[in-house]
C-alpha positions as CSV (number, residue, x, y, z in Angstrom):
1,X,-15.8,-11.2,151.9
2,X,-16.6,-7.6,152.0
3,X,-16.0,-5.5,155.1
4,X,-15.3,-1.9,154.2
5,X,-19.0,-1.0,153.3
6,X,-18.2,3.2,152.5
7,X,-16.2,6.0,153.5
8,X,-17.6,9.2,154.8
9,X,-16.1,12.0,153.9
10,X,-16.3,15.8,155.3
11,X,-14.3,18.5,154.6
12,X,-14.4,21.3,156.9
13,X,-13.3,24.7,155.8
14,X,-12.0,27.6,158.4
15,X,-15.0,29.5,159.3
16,X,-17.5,27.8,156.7
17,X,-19.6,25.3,156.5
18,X,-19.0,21.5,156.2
19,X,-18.7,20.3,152.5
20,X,-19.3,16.6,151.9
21,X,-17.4,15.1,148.9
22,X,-20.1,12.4,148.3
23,X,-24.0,12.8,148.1
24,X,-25.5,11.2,150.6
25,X,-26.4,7.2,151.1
26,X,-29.8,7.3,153.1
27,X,-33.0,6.5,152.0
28,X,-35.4,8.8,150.4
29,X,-34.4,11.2,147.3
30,X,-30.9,12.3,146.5
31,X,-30.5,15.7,148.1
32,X,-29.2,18.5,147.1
33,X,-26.0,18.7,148.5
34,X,-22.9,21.2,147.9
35,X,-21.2,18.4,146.3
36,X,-21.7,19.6,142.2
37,X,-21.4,23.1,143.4
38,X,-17.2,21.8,144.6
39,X,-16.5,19.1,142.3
40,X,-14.5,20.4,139.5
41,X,-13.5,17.0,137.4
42,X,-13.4,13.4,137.4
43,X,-10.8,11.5,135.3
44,X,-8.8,8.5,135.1
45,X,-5.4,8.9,135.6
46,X,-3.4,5.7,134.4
47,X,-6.9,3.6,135.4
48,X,-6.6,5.7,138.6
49,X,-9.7,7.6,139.5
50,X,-9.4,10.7,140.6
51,X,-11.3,13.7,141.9
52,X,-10.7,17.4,142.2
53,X,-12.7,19.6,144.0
54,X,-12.2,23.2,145.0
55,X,-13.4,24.4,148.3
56,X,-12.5,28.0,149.6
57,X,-9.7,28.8,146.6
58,X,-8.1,25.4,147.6
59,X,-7.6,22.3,145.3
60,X,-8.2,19.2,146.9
61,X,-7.6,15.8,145.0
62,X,-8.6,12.9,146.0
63,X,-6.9,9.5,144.7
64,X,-8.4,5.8,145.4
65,X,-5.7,2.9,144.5
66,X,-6.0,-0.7,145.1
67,X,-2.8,-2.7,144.4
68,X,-2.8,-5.6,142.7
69,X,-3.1,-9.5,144.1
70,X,-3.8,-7.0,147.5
71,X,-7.4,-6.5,150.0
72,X,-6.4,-3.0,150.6
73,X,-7.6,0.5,149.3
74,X,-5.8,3.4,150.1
75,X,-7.7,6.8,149.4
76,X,-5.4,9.6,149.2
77,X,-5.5,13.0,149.7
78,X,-3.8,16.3,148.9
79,X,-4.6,19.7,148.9
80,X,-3.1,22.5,146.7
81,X,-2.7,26.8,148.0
82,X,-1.0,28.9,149.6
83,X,1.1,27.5,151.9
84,X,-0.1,29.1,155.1
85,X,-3.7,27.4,154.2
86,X,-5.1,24.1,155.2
87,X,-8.3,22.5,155.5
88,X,-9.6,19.6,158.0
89,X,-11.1,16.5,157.0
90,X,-12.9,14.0,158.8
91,X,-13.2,10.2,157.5
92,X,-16.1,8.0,159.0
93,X,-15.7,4.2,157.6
94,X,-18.4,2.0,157.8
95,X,-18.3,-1.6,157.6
96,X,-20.3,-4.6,157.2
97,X,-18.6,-8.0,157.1
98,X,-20.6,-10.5,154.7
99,X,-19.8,-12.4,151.1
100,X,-19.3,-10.4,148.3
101,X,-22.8,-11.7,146.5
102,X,-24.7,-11.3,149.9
103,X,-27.9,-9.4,149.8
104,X,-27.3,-5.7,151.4
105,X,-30.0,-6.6,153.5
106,X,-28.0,-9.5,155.3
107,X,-27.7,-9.3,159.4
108,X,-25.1,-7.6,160.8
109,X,-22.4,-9.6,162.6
110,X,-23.9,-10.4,166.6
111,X,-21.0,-7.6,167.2
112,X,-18.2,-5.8,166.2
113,X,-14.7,-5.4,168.3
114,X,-12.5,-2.5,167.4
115,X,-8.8,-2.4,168.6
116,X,-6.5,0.7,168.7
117,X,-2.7,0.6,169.3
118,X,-1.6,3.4,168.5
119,X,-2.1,4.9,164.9
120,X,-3.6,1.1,164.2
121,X,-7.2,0.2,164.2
122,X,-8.5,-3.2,164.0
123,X,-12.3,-4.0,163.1
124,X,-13.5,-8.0,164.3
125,X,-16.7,-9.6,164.0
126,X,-15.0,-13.1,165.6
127,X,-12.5,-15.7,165.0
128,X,-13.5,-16.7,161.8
129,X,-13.4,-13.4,159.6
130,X,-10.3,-11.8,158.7
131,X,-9.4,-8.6,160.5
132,X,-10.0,-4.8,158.6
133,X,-7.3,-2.6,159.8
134,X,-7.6,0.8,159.3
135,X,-4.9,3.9,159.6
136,X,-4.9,7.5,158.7
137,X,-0.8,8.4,157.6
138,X,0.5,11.3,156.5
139,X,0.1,13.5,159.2
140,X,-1.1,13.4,162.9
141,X,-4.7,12.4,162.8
142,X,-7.0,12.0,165.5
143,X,-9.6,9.4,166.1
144,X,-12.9,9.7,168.0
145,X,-14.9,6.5,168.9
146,X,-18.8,6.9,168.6
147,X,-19.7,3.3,167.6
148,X,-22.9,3.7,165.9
149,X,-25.4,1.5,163.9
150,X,-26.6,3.5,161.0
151,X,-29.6,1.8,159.5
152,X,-31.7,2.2,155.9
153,X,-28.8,2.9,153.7
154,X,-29.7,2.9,150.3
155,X,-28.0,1.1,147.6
156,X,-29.0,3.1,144.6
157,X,-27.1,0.6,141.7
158,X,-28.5,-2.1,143.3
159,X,-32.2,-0.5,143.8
160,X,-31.5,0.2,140.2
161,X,-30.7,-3.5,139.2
162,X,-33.4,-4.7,140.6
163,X,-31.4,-6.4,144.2
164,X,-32.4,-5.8,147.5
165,X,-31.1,-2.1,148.0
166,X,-31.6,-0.8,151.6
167,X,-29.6,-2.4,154.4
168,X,-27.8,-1.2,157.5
169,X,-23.8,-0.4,158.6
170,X,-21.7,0.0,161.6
171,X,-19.1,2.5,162.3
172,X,-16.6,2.6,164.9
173,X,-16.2,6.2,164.6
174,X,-14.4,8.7,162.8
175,X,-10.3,10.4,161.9
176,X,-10.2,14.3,162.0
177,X,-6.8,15.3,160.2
178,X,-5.2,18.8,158.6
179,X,-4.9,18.7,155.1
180,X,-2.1,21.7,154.6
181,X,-0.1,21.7,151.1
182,X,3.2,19.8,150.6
183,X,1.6,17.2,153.2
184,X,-0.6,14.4,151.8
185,X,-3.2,12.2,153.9
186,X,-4.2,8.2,152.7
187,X,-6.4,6.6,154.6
188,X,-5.6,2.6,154.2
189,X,-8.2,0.2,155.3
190,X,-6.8,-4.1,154.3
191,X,-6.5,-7.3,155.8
192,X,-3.1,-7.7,155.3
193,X,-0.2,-7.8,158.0
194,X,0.5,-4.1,158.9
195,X,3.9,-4.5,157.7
196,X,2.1,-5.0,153.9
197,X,-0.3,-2.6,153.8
198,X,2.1,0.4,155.3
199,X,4.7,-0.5,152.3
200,X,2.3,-0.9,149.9
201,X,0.7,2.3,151.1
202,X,4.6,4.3,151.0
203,X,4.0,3.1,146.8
204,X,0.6,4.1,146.6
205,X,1.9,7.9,148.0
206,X,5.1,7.5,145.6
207,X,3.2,7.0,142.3
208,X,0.8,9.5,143.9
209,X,3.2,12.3,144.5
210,X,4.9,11.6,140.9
211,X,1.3,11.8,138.7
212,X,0.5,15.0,140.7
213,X,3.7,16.7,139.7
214,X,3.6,15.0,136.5
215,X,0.2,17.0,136.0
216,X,1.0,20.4,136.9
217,X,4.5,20.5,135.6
218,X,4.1,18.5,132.2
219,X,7.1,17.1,130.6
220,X,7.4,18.3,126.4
């Protein structure tokens, strides 16, 4: 089943102007967005990809890691200045909850429920799909609900292939958090127990931490 459908992201400079780190998913023609102008490289780390952008004079990496035998992501994120600077980033998800060779253009569940407790967030469409629980750790992170229903979004590998291409998502809202140097975000969206995906996400930011270093401080 697939439930986490995309992940908005926005990063909001001091004083500047929004960057998005992704073009954008509606229909009509790809714009032209700041995107290329930040995005210094993408590579694959040890099958991990990565992507560094620079926005302002800061570095900001971003990591995506999916363990193994696991339904969980964790995008991660760190930033890399002087350490009085910092940057804030806001993550919209989007979901919709259908099989994995469903057309885009299947219906939306009758309705979404989403729970909070605390730092958790829990995503339902009913008793007989799995729960998507979403968290932002790393550092205090806030989250804003504005449930919306975001229709004709483009599926350009699909529309490319030939598949029905333009379908709809919901969103339960968006995180806001401060990305500062030395502190690193994930944002972990999985079905499994909370107990799983928090220590599988304290690996993730492990092997994260250690490839970071690795890469600026090169053993001979």
């Amino acid at each position: 089943t697939l439930m986490l459908q995309n992940l908005t992201e926005t990063i909001h400079p001091a004083g500047d102007e929004p960057r998005p780190l992704a073009a954008s998913d509606r229909e009509g023609p790809i714009p032209d967005v700041p995107l290329v102008a930040i995005l210094r490289e993408f590579r694959l780390d040890m099958g991990i990809p990565v992507w560094d952008f620079e926005v302002d004079g800061l570095r900001v990496e971003k990591r995506v890691v999916m363990p193994y035998g696991q339904n969980t992501v964790h995008v991660i994120y760190r930033v890399d200045g002087p350490a009085d600077s910092s940057v804030e980033l806001a993550l919209r998800p989007a979901v919709h909850f259908r099989s994995y060779e469903a057309s885009v253009m299947t219906p939306q569940p009758e309705s979404y429920r989403l729970m909070v407790e605390g730092e958790h967030h829990e995503v339902s469409a009913g008793d007989t799909l799995p729960l998507l629980r979403m968290s932002v750790s790393g550092a205090q992170a806030t989250f804003t609900t504005d449930a919306e229903r975001i229709a004709q979004v483009v599926y350009r590998h699909e529309h490319a292939r030939g598949y029905d291409a333009v379908g709809s998502v919901w969103s339960p809202g968006h995180f806001r958090v401060r990305l500062a140097p030395g502190d690193p975000v994930a944002f972990i969206a999985s079905t499994e127990p909370w107990e799983t995906a928090s220590s599988l996400e304290r690996c993730a930011r492990g092997y994260w931490a250690l490839s970071f270093a690795t890469r600026l401080y090169p053993t001979k």
